[in-house]
N, CA and C atoms as a LAMMPS dump frame, in Angstrom:
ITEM: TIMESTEP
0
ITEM: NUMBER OF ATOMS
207
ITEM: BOX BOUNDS ff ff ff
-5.0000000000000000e+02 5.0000000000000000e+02
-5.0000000000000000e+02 5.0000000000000000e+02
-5.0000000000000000e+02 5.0000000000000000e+02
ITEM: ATOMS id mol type element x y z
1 1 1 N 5.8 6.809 8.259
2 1 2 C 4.984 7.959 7.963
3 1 3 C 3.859 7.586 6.989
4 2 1 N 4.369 6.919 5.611
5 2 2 C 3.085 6.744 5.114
6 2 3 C 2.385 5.515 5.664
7 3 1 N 2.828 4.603 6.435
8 3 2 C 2.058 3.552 6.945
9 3 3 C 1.049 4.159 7.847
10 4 1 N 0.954 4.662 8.506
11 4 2 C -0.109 5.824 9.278
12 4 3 C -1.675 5.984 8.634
13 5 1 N -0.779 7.006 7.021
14 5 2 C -1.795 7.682 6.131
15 5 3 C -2.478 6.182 5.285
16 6 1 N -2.154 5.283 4.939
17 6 2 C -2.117 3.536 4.381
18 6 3 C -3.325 3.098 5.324
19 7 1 N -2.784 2.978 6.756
20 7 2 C -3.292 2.386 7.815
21 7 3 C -5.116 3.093 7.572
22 8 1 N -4.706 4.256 7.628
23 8 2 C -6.487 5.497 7.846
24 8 3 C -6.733 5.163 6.602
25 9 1 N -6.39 5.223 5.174
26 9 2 C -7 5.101 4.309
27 9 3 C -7.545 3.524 3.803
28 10 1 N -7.237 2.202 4.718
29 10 2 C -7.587 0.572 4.585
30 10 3 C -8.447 0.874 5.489
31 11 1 N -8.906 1.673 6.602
32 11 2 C -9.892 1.591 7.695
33 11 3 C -11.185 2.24 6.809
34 12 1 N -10.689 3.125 6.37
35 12 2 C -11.996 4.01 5.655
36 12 3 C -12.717 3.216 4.521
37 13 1 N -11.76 2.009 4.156
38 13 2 C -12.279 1.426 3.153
39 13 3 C -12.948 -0.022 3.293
40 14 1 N -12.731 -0.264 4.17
41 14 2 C -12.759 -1.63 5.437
42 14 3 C -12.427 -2.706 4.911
43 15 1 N -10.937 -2.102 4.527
44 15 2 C -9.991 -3.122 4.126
45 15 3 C -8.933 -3.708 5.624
46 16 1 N -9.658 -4.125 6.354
47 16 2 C -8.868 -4.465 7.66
48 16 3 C -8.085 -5.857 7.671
49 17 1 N -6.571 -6.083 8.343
50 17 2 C -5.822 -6.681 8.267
51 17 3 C -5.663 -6.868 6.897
52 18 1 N -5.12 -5.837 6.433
53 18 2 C -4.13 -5.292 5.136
54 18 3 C -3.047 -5.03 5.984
55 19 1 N -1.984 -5.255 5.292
56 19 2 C -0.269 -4.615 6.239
57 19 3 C -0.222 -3.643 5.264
58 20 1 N 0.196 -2.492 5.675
59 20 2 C 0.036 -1.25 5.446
60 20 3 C 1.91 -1.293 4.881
61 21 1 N 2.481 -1.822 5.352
62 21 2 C 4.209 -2.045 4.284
63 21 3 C 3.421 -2.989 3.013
64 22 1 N 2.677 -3.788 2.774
65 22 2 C 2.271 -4.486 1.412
66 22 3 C 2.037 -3.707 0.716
67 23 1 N 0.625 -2.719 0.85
68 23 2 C 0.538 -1.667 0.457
69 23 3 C 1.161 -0.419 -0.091
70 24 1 N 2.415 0.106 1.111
71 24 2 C 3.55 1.08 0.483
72 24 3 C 4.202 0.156 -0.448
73 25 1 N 4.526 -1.103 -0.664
74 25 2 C 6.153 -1.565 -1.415
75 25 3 C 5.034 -1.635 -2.725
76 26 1 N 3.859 -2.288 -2.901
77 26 2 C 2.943 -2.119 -4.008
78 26 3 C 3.174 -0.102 -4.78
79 27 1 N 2.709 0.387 -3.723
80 27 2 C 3.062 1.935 -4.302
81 27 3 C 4.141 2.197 -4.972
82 28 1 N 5.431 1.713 -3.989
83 28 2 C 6.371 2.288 -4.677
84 28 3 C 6.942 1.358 -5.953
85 29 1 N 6.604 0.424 -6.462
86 29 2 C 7.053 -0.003 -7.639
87 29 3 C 6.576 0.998 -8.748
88 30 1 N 5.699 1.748 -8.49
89 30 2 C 5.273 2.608 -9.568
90 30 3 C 5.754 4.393 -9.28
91 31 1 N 6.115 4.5 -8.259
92 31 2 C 6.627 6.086 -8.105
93 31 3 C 7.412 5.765 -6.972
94 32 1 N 8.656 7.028 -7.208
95 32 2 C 9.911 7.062 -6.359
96 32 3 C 9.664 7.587 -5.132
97 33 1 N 8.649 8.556 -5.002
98 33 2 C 8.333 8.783 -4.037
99 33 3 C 6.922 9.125 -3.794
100 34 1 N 5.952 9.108 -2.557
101 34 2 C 4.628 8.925 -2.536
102 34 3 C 4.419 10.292 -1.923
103 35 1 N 5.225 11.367 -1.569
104 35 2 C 4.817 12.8 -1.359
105 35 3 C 4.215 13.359 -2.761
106 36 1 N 4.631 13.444 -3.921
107 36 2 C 3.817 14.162 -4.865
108 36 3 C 2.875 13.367 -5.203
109 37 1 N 2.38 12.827 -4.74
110 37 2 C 0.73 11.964 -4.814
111 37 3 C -0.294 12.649 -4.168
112 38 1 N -1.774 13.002 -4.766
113 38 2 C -2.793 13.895 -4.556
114 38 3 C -3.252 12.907 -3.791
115 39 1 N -3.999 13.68 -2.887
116 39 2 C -4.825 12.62 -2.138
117 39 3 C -5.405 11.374 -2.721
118 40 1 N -6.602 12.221 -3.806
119 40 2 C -7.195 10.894 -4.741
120 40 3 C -6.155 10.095 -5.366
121 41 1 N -4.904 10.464 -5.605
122 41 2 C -4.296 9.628 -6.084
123 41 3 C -3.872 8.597 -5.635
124 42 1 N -3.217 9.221 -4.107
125 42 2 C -3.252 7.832 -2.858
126 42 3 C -3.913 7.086 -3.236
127 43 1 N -5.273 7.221 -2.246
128 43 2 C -6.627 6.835 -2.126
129 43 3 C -6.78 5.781 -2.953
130 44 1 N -6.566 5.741 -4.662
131 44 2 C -6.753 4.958 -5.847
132 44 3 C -5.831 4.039 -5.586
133 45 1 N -4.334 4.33 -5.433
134 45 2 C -3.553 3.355 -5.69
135 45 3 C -3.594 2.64 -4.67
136 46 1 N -3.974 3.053 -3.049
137 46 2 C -4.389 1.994 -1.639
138 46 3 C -4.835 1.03 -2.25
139 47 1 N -6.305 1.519 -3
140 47 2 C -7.134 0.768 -3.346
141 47 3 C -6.627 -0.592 -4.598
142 48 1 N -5.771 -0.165 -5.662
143 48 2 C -5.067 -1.239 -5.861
144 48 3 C -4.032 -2.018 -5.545
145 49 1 N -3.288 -1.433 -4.498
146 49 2 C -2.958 -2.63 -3.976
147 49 3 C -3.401 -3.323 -3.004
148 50 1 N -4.546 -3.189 -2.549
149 50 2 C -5.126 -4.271 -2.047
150 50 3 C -6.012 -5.421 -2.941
151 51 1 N -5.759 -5.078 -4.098
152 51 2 C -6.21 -6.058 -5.121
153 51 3 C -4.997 -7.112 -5.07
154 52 1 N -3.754 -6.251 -5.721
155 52 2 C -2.731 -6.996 -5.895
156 52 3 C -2.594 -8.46 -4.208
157 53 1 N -2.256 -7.302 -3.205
158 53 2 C -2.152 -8.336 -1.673
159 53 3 C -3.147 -9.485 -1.753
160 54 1 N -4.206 -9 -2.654
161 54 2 C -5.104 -10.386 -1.815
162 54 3 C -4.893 -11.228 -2.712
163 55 1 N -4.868 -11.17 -4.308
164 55 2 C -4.098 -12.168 -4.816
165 55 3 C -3.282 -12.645 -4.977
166 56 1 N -2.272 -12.325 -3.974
167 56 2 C -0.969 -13.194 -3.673
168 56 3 C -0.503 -12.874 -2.209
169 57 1 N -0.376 -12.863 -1.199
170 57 2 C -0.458 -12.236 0.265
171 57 3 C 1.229 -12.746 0.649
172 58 1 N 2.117 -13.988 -0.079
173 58 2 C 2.91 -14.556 0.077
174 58 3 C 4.478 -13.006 -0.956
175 59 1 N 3.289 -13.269 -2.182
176 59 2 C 4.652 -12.383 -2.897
177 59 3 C 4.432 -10.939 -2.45
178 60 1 N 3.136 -10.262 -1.769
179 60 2 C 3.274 -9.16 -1.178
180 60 3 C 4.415 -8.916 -0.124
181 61 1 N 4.572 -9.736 1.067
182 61 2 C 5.436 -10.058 2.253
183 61 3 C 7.008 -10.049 1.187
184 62 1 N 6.845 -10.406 -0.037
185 62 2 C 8.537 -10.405 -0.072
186 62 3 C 8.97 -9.073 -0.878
187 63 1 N 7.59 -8.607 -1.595
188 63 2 C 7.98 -7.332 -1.814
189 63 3 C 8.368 -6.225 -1.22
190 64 1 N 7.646 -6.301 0.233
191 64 2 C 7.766 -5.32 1.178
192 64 3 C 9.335 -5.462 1.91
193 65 1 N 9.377 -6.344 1.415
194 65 2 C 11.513 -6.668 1.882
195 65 3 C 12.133 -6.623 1.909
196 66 1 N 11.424 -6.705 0.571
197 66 2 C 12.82 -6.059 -0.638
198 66 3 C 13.18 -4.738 -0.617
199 67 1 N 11.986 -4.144 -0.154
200 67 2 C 11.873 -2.446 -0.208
201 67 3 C 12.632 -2.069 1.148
202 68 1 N 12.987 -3.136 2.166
203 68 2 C 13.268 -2.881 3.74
204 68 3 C 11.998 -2.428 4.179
205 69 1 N 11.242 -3.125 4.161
206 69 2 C 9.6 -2.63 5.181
207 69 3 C 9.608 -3.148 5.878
């Protein structure tokens, strides 16, 4: 479900071939769950973790693993 909303919000940003599980397991180290997140709030945190993914693309893949993504 949120890989969907992840997926539309890396296109809008033309952050393409981002994995959209790097992205959620980045989210959720900081909140339990990503429903009480405002849009802009999404939106912001997409946007940092695609900072985090691109400087490490190896420890992203094991975060998302850990999470079962």
């Amino acid at each position: 479900m949120y890989q969907d909303i992840i997926r539309e919000s890396l296109a809008r940003t033309g952050n393409i071939g981002i994995d959209p599980r790097h992205v959620e397991a980045y989210m959720r180290l900081s909140y339990g769950t990503l429903d009480a997140l405002s849009k802009q709030t999404f939106a912001h945190e997409v946007k940092e973790a695609v900072i985090d993914i691109r400087c490490d693309p190896v420890q992203a893949e094991k975060l998302a693993q850990s999470f079962g993504l």
